[in-house]
C-alpha positions as CSV (number, residue, x, y, z in Angstrom):
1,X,0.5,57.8,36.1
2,X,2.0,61.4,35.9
3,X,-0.5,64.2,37.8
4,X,-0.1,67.7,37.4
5,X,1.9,68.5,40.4
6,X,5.6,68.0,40.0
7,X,6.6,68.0,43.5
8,X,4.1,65.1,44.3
9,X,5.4,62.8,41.1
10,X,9.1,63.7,41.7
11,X,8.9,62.5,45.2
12,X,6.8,59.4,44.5
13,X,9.3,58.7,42.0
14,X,12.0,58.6,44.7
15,X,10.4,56.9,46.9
16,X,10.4,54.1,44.2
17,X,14.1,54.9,43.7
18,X,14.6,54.4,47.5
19,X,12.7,51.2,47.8
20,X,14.7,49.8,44.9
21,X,18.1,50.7,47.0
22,X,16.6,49.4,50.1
23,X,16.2,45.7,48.7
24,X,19.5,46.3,47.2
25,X,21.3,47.5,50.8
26,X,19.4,44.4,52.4
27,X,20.3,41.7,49.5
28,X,23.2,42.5,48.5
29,X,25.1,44.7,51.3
30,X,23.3,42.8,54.2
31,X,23.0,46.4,56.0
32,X,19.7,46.7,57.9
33,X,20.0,49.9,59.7
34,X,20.6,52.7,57.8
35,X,18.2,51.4,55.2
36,X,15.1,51.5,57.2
37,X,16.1,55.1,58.4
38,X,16.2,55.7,54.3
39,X,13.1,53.9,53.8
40,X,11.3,55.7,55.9
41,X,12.4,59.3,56.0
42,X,12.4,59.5,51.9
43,X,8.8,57.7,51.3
44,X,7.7,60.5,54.0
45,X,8.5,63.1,51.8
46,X,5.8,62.4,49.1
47,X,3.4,61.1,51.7
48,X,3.4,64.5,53.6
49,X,3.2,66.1,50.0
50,X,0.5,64.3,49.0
51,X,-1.5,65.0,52.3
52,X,-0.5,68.7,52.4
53,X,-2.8,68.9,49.1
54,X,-5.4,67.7,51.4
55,X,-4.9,69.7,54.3
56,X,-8.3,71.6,56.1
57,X,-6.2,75.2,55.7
58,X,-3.4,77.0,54.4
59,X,-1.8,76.8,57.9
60,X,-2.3,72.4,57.4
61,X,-0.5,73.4,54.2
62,X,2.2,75.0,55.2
63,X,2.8,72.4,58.4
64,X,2.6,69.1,56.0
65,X,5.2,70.3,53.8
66,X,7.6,71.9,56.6
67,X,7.3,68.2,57.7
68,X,8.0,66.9,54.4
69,X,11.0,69.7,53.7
70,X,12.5,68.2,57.3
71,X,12.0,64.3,55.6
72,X,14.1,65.7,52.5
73,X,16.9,66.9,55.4
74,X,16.7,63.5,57.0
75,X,17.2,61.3,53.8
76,X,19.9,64.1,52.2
77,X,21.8,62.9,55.4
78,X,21.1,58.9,55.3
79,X,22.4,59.4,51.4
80,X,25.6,61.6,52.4
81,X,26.1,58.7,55.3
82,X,25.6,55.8,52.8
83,X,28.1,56.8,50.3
84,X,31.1,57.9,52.7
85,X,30.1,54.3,54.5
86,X,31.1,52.8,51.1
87,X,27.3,51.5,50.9
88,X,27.1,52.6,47.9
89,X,29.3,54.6,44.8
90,X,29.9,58.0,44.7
91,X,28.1,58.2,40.9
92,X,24.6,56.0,42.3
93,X,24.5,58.5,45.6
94,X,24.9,61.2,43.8
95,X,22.3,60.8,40.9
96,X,19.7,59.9,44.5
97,X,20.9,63.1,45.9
98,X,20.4,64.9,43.3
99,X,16.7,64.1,42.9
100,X,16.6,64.5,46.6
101,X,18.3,68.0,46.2
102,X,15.6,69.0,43.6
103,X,12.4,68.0,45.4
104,X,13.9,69.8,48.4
105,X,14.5,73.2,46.3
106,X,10.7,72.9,45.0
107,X,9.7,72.6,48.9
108,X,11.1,75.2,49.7
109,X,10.0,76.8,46.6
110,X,6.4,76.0,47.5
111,X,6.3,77.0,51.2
112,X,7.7,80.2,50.4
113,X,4.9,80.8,48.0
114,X,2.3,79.7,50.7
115,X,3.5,81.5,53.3
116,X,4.2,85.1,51.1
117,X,0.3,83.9,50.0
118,X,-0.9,83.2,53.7
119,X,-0.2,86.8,54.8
């Protein structure tokens, strides 16, 4: 199931990672909230990703992942909120941020690149 692009397989990865903790929230915690605002901002990530690939120019390019780099931002925050809430541990946020962290450092990676390549 692994492509060749890292970005798009670390974030879809994630995503799965974030769905898991979203039926986990909902089950176990009974929070509602926070999890949909998770659930959506962090499966946005690779779905912006993914449709960058397919953008009609470099300029679609760049705007899908500034879109997905703002997504990363969003769900950084949900997972910073979610662990000082007590939602979940210090040690399962941080391994999530973490991952988040990375795919946001190859975003930023990558849109540096485009733009330095769009001039």
């Amino acid at each position: 199931m692994m492509s060749e692009n890292v970005l798009l397989d670390k974030s879809l990865t994630f995503a799965a990672r974030i769905v898991r903790l979203n039926k986990y929230l909902v089950k176990e915690k009974k929070e509602h909230i926070i999890s949909k605002q998770i659930i959506r901002s962090a499966t946005s990530i690779g779905a912006n990703a993914n449709e960058a690939i397919y953008g009609v120019s470099k300029a679609d390019f760049i705007v899908k992942l500034q879109i997905s780099l703002k997504e990363t931002a969003e769900t950084e925050y949900w997972l910073r909120l979610l662990i000082l809430s007590d939602y979940i541990t210090e040690k399962e946020g941080k391994s999530l941020l973490d991952d988040c962290l990375e795919i946001k450092r190859i975003l930023i990676a990558s849109l540096n690149t485009a733009k330095e390549n769009n001039k």
